[in-house]
C-alpha positions in Angstrom: 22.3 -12.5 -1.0 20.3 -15.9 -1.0 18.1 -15.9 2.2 16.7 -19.2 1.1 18.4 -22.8 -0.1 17.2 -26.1 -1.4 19.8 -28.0 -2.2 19.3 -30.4 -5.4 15.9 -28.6 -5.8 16.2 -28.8 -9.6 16.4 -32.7 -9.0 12.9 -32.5 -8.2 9.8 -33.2 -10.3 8.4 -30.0 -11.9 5.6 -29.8 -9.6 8.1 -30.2 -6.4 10.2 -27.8 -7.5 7.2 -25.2 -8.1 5.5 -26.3 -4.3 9.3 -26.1 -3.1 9.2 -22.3 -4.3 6.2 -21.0 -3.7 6.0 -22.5 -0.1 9.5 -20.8 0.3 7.9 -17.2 -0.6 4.7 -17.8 1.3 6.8 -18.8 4.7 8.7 -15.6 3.8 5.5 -13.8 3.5 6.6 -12.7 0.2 4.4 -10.9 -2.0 5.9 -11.0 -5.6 7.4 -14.1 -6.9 9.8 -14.5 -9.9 11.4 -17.0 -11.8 13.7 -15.5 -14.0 15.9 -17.2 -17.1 19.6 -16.2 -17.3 21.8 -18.6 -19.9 22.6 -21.5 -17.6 19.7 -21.5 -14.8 16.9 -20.1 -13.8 17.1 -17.5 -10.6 14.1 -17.3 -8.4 13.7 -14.0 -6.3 11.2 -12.7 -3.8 9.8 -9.5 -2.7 10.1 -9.8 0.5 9.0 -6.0 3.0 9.7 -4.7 -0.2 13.0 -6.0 -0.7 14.1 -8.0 -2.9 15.7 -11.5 -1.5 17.1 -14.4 -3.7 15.9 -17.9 -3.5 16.8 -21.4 -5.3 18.5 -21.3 -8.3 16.9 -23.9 -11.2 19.0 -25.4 -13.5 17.9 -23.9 -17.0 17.2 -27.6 -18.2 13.7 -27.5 -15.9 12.2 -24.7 -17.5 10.3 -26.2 -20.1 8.3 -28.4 -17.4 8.5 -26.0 -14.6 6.6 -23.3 -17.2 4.4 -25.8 -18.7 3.2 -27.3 -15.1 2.2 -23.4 -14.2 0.7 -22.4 -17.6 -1.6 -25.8 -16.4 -2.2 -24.3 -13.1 -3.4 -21.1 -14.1 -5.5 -22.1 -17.5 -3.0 -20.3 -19.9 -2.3 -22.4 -23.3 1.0 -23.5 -23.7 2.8 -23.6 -27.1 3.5 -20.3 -28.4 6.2 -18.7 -26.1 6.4 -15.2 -27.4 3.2 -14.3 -26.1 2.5 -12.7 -23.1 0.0 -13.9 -20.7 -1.9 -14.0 -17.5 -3.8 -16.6 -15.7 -4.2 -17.5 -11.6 -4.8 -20.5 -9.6 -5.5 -21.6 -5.8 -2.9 -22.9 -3.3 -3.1 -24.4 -0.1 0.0 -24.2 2.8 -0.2 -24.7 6.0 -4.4 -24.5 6.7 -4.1 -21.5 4.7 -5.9 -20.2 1.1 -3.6 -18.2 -1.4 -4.6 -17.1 -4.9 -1.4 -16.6 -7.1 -1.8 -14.7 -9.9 0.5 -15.3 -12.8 2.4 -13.0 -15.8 4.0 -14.4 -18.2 6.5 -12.3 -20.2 8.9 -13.6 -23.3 13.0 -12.9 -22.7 15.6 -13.6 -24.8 16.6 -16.1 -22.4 12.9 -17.7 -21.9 9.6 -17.3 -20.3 10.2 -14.8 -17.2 7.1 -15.9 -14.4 5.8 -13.6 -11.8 3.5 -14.6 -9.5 1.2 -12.1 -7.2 0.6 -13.4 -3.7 -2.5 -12.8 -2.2 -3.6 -14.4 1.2 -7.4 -15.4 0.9 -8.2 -14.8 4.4 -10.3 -12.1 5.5 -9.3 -9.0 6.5 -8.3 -8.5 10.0 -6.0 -5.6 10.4 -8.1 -2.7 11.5 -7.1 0.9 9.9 -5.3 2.1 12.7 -3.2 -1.4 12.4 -2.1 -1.0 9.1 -0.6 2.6 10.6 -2.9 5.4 10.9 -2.9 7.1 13.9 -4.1 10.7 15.8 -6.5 13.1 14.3 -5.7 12.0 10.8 -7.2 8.3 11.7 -10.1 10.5 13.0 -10.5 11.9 9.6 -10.8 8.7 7.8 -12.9 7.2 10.4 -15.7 10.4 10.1 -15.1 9.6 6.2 -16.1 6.8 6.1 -19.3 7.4 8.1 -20.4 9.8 5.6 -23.4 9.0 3.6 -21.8 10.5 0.2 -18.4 11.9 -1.2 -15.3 11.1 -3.2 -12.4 9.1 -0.8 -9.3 8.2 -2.6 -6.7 6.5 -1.6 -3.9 7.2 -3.5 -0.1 6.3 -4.0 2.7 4.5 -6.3 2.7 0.8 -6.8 3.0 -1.7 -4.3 1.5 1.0 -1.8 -1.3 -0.7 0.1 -3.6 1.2 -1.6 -5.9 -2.2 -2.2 -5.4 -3.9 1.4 -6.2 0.2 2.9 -9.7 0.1 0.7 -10.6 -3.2 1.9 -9.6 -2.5 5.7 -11.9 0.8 5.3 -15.0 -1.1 3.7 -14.5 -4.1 6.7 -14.5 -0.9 9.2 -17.9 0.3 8.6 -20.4 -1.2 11.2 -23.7 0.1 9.6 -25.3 -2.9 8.9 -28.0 -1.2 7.2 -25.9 -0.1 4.2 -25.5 -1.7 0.6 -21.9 -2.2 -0.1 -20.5 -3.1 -3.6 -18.1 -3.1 -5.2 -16.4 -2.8 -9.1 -12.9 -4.4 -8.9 -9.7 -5.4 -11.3 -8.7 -7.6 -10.1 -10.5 -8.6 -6.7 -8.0 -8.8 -4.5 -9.1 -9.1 -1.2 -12.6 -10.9 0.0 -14.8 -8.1 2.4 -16.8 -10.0 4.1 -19.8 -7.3 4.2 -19.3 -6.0 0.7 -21.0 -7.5 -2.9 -17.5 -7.8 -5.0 -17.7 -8.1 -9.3 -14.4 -9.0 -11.1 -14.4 -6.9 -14.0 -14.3 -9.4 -16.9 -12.5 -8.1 -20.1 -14.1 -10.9 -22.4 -17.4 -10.0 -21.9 -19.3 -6.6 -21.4 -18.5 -6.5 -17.9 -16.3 -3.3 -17.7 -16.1 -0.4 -15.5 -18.6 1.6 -18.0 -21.7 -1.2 -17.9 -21.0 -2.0 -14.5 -20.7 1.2 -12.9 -24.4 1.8 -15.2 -26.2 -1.6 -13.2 -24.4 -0.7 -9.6 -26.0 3.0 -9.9 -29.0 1.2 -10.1 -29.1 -1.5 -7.5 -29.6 0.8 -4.8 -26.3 0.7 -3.3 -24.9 3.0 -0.6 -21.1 2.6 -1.1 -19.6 1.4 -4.3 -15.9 1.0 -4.4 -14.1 1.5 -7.6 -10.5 -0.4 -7.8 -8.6 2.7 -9.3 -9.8 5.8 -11.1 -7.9 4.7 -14.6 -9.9 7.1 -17.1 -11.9 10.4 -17.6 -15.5 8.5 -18.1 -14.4 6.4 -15.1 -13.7 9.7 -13.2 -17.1 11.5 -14.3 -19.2 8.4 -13.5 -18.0 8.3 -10.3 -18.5 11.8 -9.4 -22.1 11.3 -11.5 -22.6 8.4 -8.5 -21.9 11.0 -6.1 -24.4 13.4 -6.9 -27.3 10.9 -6.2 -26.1 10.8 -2.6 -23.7 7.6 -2.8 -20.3 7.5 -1.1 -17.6 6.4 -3.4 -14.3 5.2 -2.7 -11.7 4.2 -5.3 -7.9 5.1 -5.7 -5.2 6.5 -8.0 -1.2 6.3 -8.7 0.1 9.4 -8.5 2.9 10.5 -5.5 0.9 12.5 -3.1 -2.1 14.0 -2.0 -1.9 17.2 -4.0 -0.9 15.7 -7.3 -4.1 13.6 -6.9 -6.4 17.0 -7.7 -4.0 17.9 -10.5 -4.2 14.7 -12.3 -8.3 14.4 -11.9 -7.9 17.8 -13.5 -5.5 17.0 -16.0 -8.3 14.0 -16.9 -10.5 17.2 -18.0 -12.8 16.6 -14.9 -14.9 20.1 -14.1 -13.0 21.5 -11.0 -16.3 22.7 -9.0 -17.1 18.8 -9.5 -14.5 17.7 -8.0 -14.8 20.2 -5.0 -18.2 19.0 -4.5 -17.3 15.7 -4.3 -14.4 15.4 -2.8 -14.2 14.5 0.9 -10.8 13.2 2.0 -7.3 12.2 0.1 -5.2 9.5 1.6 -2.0 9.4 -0.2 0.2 6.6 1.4 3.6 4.2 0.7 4.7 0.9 2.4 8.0 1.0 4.5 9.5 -1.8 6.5 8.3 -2.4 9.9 10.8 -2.8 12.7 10.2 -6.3 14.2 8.9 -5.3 17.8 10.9 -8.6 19.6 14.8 -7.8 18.7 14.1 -3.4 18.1 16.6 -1.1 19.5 17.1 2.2 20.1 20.1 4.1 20.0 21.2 8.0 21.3 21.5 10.0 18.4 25.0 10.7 17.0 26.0 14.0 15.7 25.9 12.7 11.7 22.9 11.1 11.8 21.4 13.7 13.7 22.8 16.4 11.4 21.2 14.4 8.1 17.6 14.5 10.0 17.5 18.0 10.8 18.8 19.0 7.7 16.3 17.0 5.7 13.2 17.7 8.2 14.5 21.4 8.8 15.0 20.9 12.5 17.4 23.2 12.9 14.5 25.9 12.8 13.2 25.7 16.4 9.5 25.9 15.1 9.7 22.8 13.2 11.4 21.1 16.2 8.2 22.2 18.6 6.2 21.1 15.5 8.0 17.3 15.9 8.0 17.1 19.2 4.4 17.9 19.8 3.1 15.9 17.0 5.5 13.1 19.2 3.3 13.7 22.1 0.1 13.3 20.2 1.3 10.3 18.6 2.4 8.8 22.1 -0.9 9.5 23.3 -3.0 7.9 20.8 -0.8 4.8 21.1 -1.4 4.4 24.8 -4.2 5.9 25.3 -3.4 8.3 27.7 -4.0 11.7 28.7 -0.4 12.5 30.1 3.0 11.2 28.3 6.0 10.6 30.3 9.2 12.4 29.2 11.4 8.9 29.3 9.5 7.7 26.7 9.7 10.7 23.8 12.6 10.7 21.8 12.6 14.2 21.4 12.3 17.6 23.5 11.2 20.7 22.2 14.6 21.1 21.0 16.2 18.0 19.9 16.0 14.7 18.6 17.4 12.1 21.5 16.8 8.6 20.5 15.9 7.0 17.3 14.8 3.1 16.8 16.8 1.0 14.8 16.6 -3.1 13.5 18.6 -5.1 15.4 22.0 -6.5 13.3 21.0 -9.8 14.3 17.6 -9.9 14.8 15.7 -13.2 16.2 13.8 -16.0 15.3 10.0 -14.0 15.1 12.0 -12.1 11.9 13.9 -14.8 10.9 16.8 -12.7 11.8 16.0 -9.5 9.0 15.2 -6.9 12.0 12.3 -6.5 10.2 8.7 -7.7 10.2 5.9 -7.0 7.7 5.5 -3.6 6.4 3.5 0.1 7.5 2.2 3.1 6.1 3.1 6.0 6.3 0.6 8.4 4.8 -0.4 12.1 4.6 -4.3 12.5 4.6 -5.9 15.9 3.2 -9.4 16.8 4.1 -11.5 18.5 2.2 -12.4 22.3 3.5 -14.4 25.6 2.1 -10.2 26.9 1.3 -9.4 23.5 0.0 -12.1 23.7 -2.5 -11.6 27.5 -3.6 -8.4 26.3 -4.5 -9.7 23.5 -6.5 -12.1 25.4 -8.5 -9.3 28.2 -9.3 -6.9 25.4 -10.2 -4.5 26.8 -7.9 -1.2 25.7 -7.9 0.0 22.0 -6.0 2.2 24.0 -3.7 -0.8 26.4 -2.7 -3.2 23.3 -2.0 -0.2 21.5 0.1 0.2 24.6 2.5 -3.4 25.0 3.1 -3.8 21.6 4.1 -0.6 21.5 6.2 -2.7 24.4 7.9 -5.4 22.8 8.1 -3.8 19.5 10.4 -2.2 17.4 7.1 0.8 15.7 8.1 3.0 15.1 5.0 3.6 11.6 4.6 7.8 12.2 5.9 6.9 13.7 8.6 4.7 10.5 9.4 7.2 8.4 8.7 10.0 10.1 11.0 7.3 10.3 13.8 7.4 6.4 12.9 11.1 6.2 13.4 10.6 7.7 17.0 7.7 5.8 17.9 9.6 2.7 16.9 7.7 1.4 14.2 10.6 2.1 11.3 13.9 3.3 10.6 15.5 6.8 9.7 16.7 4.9 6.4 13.7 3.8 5.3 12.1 7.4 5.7 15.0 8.8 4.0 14.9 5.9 1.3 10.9 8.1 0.0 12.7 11.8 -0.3 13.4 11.6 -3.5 10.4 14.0 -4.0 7.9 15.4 -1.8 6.4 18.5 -0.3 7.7 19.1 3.1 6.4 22.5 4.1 
């Protein structure tokens, strides 16, 4: 379904057409952009909360130009179309700074572009905006404050992990402290922290520059992801001179983050040492808080929840309800929380939220707007890291820390859906595997 038109946009000049495209994603607040080649045009799609959204379609004619006009933009030679190839450049809309990065892939039907949005403003969610909340934002923010440790934030693609890092490095208020960090790419500016671009042409890799910022006297260094065993055993190396360390990982939860640092080879009573807290998060739409609704519960919807959730066992339904409660609390700020506004008893689910069909002008009518995590955060314990030097079993290291206060990242998100922040099909859209005991 096209969500955006131009009519005659391949009329254009190649360098309309391009500002006519990428102007269309950034209104959008799209943060992938593709221009793909079929055999008679070229289709141009957005990701879009996620989704996936079509946009102008190119007649297959302006390709040539249209490729050779961004290959200029982003300093990537032109001529030899079966390589593949990366580049980025600046762009300007609307009093705002964005860096596109570009990938270039050969098809059989032509160059296939991608381009990575990223808004060059500052950060300015804080971490609780970006959707942590109760005791588990408590963790993070004690973290954080600590003057050594391991804190990964882990997850799949396209999970936030790079905006949560930032938003966590902008939180800390101690002026006093040395923040750098070791990134590939950089992809957000923190205004308080001392941020290298890992440069693949030159000897500026992980290796040599973990070496110089282990030197320099820093109290934080940030690591952009965890992608090898000497990255892994430098970092916990850093950790042992008294630094705090924060870098991430793509795995699919929390618990699968201490069996993939083992599968790297990586001593287990290291790791135990080290390791303070593990966020494990995804991205899921965010209900547009002008045009929301909520609806009364119908018996197959409300069969599909506590089927999935296990509500129909009365302790998992006290276990929802009160986690409601706490959840209502934090967001208000309150001591006491009114009945009217839970959507659950100690019994039942009442109410859930749900997009409006039509929504409004502030979502330009998707019922969404922007996206949230939902996350599970484990925390690091004197259990917790028995289990880690025995190489217990995932399952064993999940119930301890659902013991121990975890909230399994499902569970977040269907305290989400009765908060108002998401829907029950976006929840259900992440079970295709998870731990929810």
């Amino acid at each position: 379904m096209a969500i955006y038109t131009k009519d005659g946009v391949g009329k254009l000049p190649a360098n309309q057409i391009l500002s006519t495209v990428i102007e269309k994603g950034l209104e959008a607040d799209a943060n992938f952009i593709h221009l793909e080649p079929m055999n008679d045009l070229v289709r141009v799609k957005y990701r879009v909360a996620g989704s996936l959204v079509s946009g102008p379609e190119i007649p297959k004619k302006r390709l040539k130009s249209l490729i050779d006009k961004i290959k200029s933009l982003a300093n990537i030679q032109t001529g030899n179309l079966d390589l593949i190839s990366g580049g980025k450049f600046k762009y300007s809309f609307n009093g705002q700074g964005f860096s596109l990065r570009v990938y270039i892939m050969p098809t059989i039907n032509g160059e296939k572009v991608t381009f990575k949005v990223q808004n060059d403003a500052p950060i300015s969610d804080t971490v609780e905006q970006l959707g942590f909340w109760g005791s588990g934002l408590q963790t993070i923010e004690q973290a954080v404050n600590l003057k050594s440790g391991l804190i990964l934030v882990t997850g799949p693609n396209d999970s936030g992990k790079s905006k949560t890092i930032a938003t966590l490095l902008e939180s800390i208020n101690d002026h006093s402290l040395n923040v750098a960090t070791l990134e590939d790419p950089v992809e957000f500016k923190i205004s308080r922290a001392n941020q290298t671009q890992i440069n693949h042409k030159t000897n500026l890799n992980f290796k040599n520059g973990i070496k110089i910022l282990s030197k320099q006297d820093n109290d934080i260094i940030m690591l952009s992801e965890l992608s090898d065993s000497t990255t892994i055993n430098e970092a916990l190396d850093i950790v042992t001179h008294k630094k705090l360390v924060i870098s991430s990982l793509n795995v699919s939860s929390a618990v699968e983050t201490i069996t993939r640092l083992l599968d790297y080879g990586i001593s287990p009573a290291s790791l135990a040492y080290a390791l303070r807290i593990i966020i494990n998060q995804r991205l899921i739409k965010r209900l547009c808080p002008d045009c929301k609704q909520y609806v009364i519960l119908d018996k197959a919807t409300s069969n599909k929840i506590n089927e999935l959730f296990g509500l129909n066992n009365p302790t998992n339904m006290r276990y929802i309800h009160n986690l409601e409660v706490e959840y209502n609390q934090h967001k208000l700020a309150e001591k006491k929380v009114g009945s009217k506004l839970l959507s659950t008893t100690e019994t039942k689910i009442k109410k859930i939220w749900v997009s409006s069909p039509k929504g409004c002008l502030s979502c330009s009518h998707t019922g969404f707007k922007g996206r949230i995590a939902v996350a599970e955060i484990l925390k690091n314990s004197p259990e917790i890291e028995r289990l880690i030097i025995t190489k217990s079993k995932d399952l064993l290291i999940n119930k301890q820390a659902v013991r121990e206060g975890m909230v399994n990242y499902l569970i977040d998100g269907l305290l989400k859906v009765l908060i108002g922040e998401t829907t029950i099909d976006e929840v259900i859209s992440l079970t295709k595997s998870s731990y929810l005991t």
